[in-house]
N, C-alpha and C positions, 0 to 999 in steps of 0.2 A: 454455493460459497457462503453458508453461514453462520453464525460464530456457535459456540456452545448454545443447545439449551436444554439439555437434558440434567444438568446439575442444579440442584434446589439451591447453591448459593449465585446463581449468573445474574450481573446485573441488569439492569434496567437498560442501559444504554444498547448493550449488546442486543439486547431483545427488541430493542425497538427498530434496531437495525434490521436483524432478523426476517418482521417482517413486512419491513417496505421494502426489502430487496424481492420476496417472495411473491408481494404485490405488482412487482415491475418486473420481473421473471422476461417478462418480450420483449423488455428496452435496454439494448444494448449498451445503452449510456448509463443506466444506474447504477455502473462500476467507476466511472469516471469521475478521479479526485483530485485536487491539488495539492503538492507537495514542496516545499517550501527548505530551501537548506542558505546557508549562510556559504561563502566562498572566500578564502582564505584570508584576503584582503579585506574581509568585512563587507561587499556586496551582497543585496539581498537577490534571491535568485528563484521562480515558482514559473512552474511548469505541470500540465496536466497528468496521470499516469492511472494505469489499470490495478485495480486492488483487486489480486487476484483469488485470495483466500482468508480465511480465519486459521491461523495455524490449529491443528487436531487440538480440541478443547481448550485454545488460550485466549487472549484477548491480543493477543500479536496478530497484525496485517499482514500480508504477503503481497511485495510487487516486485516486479523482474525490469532488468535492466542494463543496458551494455556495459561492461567492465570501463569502456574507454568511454563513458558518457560524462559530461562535468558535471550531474549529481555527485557520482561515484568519487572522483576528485575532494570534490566539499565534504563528505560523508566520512571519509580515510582523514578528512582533517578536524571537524567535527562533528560526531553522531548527533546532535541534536536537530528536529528536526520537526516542522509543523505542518498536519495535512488539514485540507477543508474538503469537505466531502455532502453535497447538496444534494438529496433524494428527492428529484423533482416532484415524482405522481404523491408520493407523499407528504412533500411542502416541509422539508425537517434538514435541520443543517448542522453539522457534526461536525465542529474544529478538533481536531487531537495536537498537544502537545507530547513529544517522547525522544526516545531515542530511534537510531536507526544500525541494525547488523547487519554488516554486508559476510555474505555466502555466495564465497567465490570459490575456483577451480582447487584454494589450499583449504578451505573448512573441513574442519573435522568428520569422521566417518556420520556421524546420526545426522549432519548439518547437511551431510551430501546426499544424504538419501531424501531430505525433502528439498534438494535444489534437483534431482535429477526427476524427481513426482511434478514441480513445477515445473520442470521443461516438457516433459512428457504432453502434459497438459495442450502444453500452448499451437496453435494452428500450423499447419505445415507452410504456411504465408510468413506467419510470427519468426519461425524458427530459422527460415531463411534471410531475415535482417539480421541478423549476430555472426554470418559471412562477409557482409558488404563490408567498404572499407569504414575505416572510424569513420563514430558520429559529430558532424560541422566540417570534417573535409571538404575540400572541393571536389563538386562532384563530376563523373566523367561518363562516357557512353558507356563501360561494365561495371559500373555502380552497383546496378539491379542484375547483374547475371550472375550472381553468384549460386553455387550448389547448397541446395538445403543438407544440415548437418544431419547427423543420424539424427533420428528420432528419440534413443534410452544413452544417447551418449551426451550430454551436452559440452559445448564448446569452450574456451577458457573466456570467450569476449561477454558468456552468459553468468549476469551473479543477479542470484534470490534479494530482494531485501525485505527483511523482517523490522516491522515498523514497532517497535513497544510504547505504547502508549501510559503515557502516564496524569494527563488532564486531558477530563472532554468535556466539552462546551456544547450543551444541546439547544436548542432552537425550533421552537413549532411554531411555524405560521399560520395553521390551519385553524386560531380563535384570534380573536380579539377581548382582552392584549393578548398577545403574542406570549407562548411558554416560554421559560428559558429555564434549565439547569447544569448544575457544574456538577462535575465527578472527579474527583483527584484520588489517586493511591496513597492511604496512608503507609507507616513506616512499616506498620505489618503485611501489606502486601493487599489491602482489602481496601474496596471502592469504597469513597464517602461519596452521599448523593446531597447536593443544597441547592434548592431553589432559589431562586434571584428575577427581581426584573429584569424582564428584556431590555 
């Protein structure tokens, strides 16, 4: 799961993601990030979630998520959205400011083909929580019985979200002082890199 690096223009941050995820390759937690959405009323709202990919050569996230989940909710109301993402064995901590696209059952044809590559993906454990009844209901004794979905069909309760990032806040704990750099997208579409105190 990682981002570009076969293009002579990928940035820095992408790269250094790269390879601490490669470093941690056996720790199943180095995909675990926090995600952070605003909720209608202006409640702050952060919860942990799996980043499941680099979209095929972009600097877009990938995380999956129940349709009826109140990210999704906040998300239909506003895309804006902040993830923190701590690569322990490497001691590096990655804030992303961006937006967020939800890729659900109506997304267009190219949007569906990588929401049904992301289901495919995910564990036949994974694929049968998107049967259960919504998530925060109360729960009953066939909660967990439910039938796992096809496998290349995914369900309508299954949507992709594609994370765009557009500031990143990098962090190395591993000197003293401590690194820190910023990355924002200029108007043309292109990383700026500034270093700053931590």
């Amino acid at each position: 799961m990682v981002p570009r690096t076969s293009d002579a223009s990928v940035d820095r941050w992408q790269l250094l993601i790269a390879a601490a995820l490669v470093a941690a390759d056996e720790d199943p937690t180095v995909r675990f990030a926090q995600l952070a959405t605003v909720s209608p009323d202006g409640t702050p709202y952060n919860r942990t979630v799996v980043v499941r990919a680099f979209y095929s050569e972009t600097d877009v996230l990938h995380i999956v998520t129940d349709a009826r989940s109140q990210k999704v909710t906040h998300l239909r109301a506003d895309a804006r959205a902040s993830l923190c993402w701590y690569l322990t064995a490497a001691r590096q901590q990655f804030r992303f400011r961006g937006t967020v696209a939800l890729v659900d059952a109506a997304a267009d044809a190219e949007a569906q083909q990588a929401r049904r590559s992301a289901w495919s993906a995910l564990s036949a454990r994974t694929r049968r929580q998107f049967a259960w009844p919504a998530p925060g209901t109360p729960k009953t004794a066939e909660s967990s019985d439910a039938e796992e979905p096809p496998a290349d069909d995914p369900p309508e309760t299954f949507v992709l979200l594609r994370f765009h990032p557009s500031f990143v806040d990098h962090l190395v704990l591993t000197s003293t002082p401590h690194r820190r750099t910023l990355y924002h997208l200029d108007d043309a579409g292109v990383w700026q890199r500034q270093p700053v105190n931590p």
